[in-house]
LUMMARKOL-898936 format. One record per atom (N, C-alpha, C): residue number from 1; residue in one letter; atom name; x, y, z. Coordinates in steps of 0.05 Angstrom, whole numbers, plus 5000, padded with zeros to 4 digits. Last residue first. Layout:
! residues N
<rec n="NUM" res="A" atom="CA" px="X" py="Y" pz="Z"/>
...
//
This chain:
! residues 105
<rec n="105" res="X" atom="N" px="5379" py="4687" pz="4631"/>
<rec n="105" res="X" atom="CA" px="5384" py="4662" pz="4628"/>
<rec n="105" res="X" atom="C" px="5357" py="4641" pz="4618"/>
<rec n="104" res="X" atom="N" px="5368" py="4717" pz="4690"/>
<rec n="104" res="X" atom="CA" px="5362" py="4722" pz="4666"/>
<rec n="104" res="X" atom="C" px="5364" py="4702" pz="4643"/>
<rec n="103" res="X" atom="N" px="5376" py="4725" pz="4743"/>
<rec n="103" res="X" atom="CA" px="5382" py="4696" pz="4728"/>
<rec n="103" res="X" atom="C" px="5366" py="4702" pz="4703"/>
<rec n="102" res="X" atom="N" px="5363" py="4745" pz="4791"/>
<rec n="102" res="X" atom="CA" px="5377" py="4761" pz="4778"/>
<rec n="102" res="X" atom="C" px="5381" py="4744" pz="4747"/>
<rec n="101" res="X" atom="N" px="5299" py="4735" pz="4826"/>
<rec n="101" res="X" atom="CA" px="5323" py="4723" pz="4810"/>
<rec n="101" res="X" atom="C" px="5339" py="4744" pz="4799"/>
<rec n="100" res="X" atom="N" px="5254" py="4721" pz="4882"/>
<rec n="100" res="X" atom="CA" px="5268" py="4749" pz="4868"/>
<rec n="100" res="X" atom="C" px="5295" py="4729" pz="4847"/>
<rec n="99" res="X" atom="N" px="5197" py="4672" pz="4893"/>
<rec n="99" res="X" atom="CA" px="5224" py="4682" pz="4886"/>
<rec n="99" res="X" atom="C" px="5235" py="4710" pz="4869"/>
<rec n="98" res="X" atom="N" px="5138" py="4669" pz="4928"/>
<rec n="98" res="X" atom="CA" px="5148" py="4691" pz="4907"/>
<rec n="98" res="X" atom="C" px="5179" py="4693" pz="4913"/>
<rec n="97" res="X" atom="N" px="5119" py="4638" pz="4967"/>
<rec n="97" res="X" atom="CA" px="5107" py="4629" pz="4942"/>
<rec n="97" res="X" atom="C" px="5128" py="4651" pz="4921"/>
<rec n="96" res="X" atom="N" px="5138" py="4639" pz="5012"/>
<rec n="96" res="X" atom="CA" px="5151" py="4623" pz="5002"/>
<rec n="96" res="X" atom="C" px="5146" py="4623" pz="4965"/>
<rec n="95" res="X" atom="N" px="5094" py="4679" pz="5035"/>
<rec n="95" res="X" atom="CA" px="5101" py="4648" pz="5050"/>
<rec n="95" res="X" atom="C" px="5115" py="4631" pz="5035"/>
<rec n="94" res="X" atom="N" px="5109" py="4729" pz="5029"/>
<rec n="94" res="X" atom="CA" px="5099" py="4710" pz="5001"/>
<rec n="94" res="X" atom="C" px="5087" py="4680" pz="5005"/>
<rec n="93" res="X" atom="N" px="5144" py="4745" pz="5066"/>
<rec n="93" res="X" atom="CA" px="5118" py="4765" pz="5059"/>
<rec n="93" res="X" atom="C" px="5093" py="4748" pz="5040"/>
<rec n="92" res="X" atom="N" px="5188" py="4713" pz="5051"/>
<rec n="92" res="X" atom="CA" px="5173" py="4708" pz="5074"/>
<rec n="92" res="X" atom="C" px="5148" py="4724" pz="5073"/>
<rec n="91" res="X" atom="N" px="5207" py="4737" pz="4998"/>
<rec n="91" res="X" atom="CA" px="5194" py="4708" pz="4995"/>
<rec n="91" res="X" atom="C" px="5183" py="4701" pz="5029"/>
<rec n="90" res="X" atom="N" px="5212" py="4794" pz="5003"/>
<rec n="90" res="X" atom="CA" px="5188" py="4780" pz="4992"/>
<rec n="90" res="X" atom="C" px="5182" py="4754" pz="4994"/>
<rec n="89" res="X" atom="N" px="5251" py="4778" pz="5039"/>
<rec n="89" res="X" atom="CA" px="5235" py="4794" pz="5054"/>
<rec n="89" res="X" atom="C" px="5201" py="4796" pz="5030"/>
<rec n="88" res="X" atom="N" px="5294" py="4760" pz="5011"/>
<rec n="88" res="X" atom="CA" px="5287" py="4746" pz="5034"/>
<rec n="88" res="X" atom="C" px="5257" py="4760" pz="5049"/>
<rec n="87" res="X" atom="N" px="5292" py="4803" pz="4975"/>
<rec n="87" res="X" atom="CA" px="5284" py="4774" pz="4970"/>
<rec n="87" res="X" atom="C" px="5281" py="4755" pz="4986"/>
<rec n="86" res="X" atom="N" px="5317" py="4845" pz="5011"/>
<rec n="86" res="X" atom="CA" px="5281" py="4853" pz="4993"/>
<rec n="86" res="X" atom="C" px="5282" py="4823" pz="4981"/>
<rec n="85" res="X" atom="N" px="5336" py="4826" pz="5067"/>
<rec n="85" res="X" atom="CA" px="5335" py="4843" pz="5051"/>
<rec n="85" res="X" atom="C" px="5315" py="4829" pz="5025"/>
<rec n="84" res="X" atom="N" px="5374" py="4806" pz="5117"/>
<rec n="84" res="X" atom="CA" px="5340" py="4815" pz="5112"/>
<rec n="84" res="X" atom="C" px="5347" py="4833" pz="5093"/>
<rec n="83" res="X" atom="N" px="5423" py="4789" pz="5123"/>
<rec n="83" res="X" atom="CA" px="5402" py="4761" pz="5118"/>
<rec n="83" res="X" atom="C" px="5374" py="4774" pz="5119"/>
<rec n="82" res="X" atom="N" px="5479" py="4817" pz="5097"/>
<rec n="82" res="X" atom="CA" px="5453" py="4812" pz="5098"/>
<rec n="82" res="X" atom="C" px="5432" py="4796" pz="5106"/>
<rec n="81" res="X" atom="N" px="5525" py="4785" pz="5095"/>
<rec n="81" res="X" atom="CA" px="5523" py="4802" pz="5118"/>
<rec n="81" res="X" atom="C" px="5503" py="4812" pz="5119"/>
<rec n="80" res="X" atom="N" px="5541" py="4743" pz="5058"/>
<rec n="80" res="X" atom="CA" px="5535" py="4733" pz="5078"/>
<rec n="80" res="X" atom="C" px="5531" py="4756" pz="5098"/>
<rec n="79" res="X" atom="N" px="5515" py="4759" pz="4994"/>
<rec n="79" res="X" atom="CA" px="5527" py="4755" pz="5011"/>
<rec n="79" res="X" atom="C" px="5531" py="4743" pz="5025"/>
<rec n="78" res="X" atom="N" px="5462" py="4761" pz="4969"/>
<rec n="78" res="X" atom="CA" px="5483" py="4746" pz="4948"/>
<rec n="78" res="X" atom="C" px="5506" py="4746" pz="4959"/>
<rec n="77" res="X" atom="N" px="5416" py="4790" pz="4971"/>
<rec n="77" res="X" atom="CA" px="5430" py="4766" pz="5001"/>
<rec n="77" res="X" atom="C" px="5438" py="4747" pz="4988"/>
<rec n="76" res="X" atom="N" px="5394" py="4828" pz="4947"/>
<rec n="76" res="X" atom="CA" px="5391" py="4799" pz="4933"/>
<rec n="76" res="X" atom="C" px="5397" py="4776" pz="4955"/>
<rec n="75" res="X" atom="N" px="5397" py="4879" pz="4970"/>
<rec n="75" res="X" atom="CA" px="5370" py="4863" pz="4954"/>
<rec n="75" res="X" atom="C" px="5377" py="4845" pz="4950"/>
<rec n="74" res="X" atom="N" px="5445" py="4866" pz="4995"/>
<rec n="74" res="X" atom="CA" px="5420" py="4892" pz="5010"/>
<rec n="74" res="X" atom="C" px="5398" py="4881" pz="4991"/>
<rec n="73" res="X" atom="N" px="5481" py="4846" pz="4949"/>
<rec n="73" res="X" atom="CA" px="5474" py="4839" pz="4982"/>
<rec n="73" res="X" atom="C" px="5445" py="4853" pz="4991"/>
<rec n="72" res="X" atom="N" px="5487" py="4897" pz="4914"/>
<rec n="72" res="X" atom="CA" px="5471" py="4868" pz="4910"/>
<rec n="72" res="X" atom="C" px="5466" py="4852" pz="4934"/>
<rec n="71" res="X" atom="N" px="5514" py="4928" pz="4951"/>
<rec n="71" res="X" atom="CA" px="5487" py="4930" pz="4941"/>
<rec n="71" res="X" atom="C" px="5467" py="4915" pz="4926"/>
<rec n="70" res="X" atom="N" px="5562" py="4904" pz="4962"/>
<rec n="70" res="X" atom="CA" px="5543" py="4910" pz="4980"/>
<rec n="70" res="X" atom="C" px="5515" py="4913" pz="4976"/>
<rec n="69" res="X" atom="N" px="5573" py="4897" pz="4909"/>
<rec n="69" res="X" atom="CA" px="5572" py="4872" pz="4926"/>
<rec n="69" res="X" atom="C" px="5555" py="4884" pz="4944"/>
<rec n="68" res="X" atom="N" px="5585" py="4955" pz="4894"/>
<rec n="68" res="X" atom="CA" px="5566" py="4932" pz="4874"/>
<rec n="68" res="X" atom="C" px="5553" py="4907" pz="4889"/>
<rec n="67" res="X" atom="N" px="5594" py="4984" pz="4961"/>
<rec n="67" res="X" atom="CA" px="5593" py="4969" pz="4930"/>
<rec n="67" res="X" atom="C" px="5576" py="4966" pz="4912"/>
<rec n="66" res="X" atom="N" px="5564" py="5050" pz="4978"/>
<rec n="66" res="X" atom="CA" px="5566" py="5027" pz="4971"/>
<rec n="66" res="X" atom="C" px="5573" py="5013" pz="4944"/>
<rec n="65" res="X" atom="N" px="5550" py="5111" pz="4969"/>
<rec n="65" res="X" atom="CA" px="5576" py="5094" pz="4969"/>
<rec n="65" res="X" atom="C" px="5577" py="5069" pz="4971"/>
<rec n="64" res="X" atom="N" px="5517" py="5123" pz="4900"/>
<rec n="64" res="X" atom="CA" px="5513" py="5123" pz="4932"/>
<rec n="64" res="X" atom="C" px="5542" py="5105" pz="4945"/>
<rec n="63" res="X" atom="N" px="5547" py="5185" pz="4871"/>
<rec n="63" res="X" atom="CA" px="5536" py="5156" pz="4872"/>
<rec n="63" res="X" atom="C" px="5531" py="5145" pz="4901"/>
<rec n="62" res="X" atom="N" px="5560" py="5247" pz="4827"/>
<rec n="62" res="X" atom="CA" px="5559" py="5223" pz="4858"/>
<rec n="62" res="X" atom="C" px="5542" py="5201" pz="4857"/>
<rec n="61" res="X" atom="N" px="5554" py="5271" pz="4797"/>
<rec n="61" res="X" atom="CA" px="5580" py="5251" pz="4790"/>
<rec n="61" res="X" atom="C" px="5584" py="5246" pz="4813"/>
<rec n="60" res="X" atom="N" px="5513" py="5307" pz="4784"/>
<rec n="60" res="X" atom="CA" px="5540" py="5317" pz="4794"/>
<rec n="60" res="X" atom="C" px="5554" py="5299" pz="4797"/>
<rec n="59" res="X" atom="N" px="5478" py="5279" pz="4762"/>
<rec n="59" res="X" atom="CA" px="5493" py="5301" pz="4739"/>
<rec n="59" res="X" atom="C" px="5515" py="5312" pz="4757"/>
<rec n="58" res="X" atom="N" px="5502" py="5216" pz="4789"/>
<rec n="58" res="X" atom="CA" px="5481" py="5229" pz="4784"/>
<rec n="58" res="X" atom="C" px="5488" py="5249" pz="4762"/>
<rec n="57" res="X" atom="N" px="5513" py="5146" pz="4770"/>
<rec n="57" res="X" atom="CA" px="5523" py="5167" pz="4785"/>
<rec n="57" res="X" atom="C" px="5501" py="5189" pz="4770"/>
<rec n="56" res="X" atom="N" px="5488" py="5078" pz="4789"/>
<rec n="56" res="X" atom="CA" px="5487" py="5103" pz="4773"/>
<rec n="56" res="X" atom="C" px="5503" py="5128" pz="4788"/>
<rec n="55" res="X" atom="N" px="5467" py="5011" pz="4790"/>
<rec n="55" res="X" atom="CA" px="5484" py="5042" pz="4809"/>
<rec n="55" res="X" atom="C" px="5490" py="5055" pz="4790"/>
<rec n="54" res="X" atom="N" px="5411" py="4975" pz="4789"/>
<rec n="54" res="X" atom="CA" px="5438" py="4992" pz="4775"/>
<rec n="54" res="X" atom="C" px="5449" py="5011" pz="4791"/>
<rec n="53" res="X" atom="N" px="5387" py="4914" pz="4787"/>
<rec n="53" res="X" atom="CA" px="5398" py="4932" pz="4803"/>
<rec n="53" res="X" atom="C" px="5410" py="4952" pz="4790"/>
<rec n="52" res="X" atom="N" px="5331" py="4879" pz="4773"/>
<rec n="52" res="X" atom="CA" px="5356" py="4892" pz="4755"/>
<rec n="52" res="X" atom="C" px="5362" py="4907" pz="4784"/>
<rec n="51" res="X" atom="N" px="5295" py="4826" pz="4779"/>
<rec n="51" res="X" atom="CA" px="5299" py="4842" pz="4782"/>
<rec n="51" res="X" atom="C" px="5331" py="4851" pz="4777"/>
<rec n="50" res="X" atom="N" px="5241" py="4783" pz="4768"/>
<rec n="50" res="X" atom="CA" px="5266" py="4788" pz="4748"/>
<rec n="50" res="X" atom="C" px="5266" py="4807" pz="4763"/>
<rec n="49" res="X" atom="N" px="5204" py="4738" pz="4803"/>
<rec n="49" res="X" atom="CA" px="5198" py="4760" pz="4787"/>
<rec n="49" res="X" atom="C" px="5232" py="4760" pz="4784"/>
<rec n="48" res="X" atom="N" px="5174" py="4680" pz="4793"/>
<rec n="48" res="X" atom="CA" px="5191" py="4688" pz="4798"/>
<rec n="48" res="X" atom="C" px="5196" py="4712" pz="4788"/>
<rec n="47" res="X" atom="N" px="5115" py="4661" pz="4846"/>
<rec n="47" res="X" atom="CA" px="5125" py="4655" pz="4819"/>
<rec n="47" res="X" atom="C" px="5154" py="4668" pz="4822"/>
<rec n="46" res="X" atom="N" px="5066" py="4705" pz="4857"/>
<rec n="46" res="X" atom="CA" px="5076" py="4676" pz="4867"/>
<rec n="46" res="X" atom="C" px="5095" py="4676" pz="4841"/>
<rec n="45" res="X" atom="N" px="5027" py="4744" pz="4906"/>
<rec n="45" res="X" atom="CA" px="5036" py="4747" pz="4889"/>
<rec n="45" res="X" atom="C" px="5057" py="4717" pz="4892"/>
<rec n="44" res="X" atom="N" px="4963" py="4722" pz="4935"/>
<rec n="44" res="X" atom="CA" px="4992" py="4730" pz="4943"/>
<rec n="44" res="X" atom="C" px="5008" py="4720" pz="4918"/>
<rec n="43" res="X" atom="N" px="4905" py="4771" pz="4925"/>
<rec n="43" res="X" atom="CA" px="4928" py="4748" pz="4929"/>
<rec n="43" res="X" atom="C" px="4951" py="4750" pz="4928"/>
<rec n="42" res="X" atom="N" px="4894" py="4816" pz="4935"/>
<rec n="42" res="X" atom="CA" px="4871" py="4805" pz="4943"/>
<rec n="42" res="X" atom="C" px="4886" py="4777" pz="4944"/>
<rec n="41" res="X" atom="N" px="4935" py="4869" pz="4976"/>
<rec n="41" res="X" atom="CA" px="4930" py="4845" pz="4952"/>
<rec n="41" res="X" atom="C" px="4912" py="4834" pz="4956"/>
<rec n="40" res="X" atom="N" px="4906" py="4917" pz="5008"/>
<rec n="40" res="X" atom="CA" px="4920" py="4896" pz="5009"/>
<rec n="40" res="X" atom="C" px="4912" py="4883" pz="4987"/>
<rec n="39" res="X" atom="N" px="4906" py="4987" pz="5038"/>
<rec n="39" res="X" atom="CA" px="4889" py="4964" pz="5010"/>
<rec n="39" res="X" atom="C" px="4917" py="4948" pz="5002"/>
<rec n="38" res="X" atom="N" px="4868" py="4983" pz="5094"/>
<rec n="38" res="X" atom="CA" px="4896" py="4978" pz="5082"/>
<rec n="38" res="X" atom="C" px="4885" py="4971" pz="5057"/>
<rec n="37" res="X" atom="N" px="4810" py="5021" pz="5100"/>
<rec n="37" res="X" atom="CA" px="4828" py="5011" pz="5111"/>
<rec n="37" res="X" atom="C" px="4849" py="5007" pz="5090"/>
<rec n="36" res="X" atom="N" px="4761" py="5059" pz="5097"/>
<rec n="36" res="X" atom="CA" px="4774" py="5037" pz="5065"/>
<rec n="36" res="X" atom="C" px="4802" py="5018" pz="5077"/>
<rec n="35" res="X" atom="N" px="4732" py="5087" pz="5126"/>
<rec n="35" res="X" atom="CA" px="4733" py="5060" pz="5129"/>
<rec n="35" res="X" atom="C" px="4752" py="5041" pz="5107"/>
<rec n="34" res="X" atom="N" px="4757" py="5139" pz="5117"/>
<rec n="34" res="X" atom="CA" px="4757" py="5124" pz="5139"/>
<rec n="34" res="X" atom="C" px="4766" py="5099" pz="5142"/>
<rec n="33" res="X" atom="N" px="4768" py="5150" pz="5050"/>
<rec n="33" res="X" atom="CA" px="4754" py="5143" pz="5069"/>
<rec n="33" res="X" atom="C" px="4759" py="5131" pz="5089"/>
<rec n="32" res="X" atom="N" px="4809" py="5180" pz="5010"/>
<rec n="32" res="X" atom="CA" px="4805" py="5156" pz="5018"/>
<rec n="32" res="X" atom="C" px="4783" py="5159" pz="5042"/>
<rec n="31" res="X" atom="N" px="4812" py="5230" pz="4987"/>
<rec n="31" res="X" atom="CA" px="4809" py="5211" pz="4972"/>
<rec n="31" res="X" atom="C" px="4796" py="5186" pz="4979"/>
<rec n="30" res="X" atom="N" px="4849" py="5256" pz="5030"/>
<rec n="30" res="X" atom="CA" px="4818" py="5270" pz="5019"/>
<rec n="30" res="X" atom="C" px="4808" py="5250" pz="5002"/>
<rec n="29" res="X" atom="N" px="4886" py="5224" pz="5070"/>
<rec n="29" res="X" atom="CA" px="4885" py="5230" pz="5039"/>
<rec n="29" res="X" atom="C" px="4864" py="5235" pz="5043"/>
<rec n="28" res="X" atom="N" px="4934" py="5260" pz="5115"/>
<rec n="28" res="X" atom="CA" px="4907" py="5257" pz="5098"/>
<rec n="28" res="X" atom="C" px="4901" py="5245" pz="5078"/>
<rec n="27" res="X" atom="N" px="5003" py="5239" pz="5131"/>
<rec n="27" res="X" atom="CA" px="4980" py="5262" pz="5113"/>
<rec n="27" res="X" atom="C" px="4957" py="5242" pz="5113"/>
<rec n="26" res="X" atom="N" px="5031" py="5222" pz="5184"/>
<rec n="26" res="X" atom="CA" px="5012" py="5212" pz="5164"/>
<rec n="26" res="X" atom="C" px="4995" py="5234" pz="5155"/>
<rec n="25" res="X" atom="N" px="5093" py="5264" pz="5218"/>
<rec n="25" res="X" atom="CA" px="5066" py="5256" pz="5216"/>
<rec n="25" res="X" atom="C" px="5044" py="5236" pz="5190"/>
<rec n="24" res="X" atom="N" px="5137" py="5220" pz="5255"/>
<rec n="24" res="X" atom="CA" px="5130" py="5230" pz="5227"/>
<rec n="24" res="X" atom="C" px="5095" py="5227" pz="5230"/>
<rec n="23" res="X" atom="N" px="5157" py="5247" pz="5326"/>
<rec n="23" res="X" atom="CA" px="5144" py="5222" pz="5306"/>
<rec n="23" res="X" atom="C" px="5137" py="5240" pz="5280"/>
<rec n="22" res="X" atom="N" px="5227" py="5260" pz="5345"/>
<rec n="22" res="X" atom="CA" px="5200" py="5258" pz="5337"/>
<rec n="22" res="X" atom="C" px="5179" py="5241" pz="5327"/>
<rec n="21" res="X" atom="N" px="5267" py="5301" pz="5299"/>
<rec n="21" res="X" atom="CA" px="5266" py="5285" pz="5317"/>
<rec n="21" res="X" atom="C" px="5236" py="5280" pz="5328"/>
<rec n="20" res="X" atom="N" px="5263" py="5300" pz="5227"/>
<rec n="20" res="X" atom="CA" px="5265" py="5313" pz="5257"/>
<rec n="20" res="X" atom="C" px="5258" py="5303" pz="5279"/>
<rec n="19" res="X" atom="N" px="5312" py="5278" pz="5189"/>
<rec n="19" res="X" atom="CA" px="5283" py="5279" pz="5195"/>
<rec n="19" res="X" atom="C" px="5287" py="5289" pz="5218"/>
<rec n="18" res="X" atom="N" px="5360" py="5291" pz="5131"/>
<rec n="18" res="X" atom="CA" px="5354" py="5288" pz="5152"/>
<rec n="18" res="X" atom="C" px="5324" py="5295" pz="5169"/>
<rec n="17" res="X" atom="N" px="5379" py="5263" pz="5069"/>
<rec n="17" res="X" atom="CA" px="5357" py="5272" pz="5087"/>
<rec n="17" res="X" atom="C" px="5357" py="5276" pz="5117"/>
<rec n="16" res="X" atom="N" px="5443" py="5254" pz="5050"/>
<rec n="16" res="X" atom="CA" px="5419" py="5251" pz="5048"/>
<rec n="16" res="X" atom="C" px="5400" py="5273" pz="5062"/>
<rec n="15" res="X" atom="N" px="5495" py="5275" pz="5063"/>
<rec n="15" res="X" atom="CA" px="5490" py="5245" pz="5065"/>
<rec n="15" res="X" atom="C" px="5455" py="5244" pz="5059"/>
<rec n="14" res="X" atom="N" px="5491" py="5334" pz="5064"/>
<rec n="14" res="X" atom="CA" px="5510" py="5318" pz="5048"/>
<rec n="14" res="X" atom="C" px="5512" py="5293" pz="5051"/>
<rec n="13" res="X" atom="N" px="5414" py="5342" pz="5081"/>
<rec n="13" res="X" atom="CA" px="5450" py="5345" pz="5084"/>
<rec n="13" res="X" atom="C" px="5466" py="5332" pz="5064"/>
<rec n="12" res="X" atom="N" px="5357" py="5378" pz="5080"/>
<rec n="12" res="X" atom="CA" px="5372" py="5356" pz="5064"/>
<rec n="12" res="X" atom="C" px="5409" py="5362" pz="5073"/>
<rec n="11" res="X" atom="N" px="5310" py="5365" pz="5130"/>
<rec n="11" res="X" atom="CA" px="5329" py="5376" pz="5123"/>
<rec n="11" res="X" atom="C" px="5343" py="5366" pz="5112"/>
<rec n="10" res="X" atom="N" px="5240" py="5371" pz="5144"/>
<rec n="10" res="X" atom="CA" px="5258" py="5354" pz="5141"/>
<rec n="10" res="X" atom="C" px="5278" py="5373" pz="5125"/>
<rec n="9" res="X" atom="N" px="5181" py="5373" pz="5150"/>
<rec n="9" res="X" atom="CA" px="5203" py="5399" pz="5168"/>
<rec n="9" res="X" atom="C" px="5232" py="5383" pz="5156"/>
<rec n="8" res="X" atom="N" px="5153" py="5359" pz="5113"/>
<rec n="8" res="X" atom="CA" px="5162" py="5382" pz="5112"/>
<rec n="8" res="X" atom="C" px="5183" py="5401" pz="5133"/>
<rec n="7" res="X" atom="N" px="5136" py="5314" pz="5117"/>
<rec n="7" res="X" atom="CA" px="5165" py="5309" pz="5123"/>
<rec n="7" res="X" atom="C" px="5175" py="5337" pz="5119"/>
<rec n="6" res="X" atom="N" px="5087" py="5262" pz="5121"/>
<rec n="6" res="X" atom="CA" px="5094" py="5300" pz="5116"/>
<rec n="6" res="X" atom="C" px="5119" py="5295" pz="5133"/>
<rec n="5" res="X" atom="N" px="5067" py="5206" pz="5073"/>
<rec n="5" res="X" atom="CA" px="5084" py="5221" pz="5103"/>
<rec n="5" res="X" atom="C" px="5091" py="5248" pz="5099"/>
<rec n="4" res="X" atom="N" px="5022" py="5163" pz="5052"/>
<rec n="4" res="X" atom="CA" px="5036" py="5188" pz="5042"/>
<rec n="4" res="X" atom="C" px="5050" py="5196" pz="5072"/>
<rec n="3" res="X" atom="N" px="5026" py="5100" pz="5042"/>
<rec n="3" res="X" atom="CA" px="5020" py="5122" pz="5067"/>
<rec n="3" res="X" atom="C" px="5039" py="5142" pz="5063"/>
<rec n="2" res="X" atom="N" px="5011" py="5053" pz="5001"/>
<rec n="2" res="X" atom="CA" px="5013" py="5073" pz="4998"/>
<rec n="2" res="X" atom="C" px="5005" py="5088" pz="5022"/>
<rec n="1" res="X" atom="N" px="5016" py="4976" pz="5000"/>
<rec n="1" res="X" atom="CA" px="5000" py="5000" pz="5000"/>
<rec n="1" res="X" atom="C" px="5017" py="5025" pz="5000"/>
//
């Protein structure tokens, strides 16, 4: 799902974002109703989806610092210093049913 966050007090530094101490507030949506609660899959996604990673540098010729390794680690847990990250974390979200591959092939 989708929970818009106001972050307007938030400050950008030379590492990113910084948030203000505190709790983040939840915007409104004018859209949604009360009652419409979470809008959740009606099923659970299964099978094997294809995903691409890329590190890129930006128009000013920074990049985020991590490796290639590290950052295939952090989504794929093609490591050993990861063990929660976005394929371990869809296929338990999935009960098993949804593999992440790089395996193009």
């Amino acid at each position: 799902g989708k929970t818009p966050l106001d972050i307007s007090q938030a400050t950008k530094t030379n590492n990113g974002i910084s948030l203000p101490p505190g709790k983040i507030n939840i915007k409104k949506n004018d859209q949604a109703s009360e009652s419409s609660g979470r809008n959740l899959a009606a099923t659970v996604p299964s099978g094997t989806k294809y995903f691409l990673a890329v590190k890129v540098n930006d128009a000013n010729n920074l990049q985020l610092g991590d490796s290639t390794a590290e950052i295939s680690d952090n989504i794929f847990g093609t490591g050993q210093d990861d063990a929660v990250n976005l394929k371990s974390q869809l296929g338990d979200c999935s009960f098993g049913e949804l593999d992440v591959s790089v395996d193009y092939s």
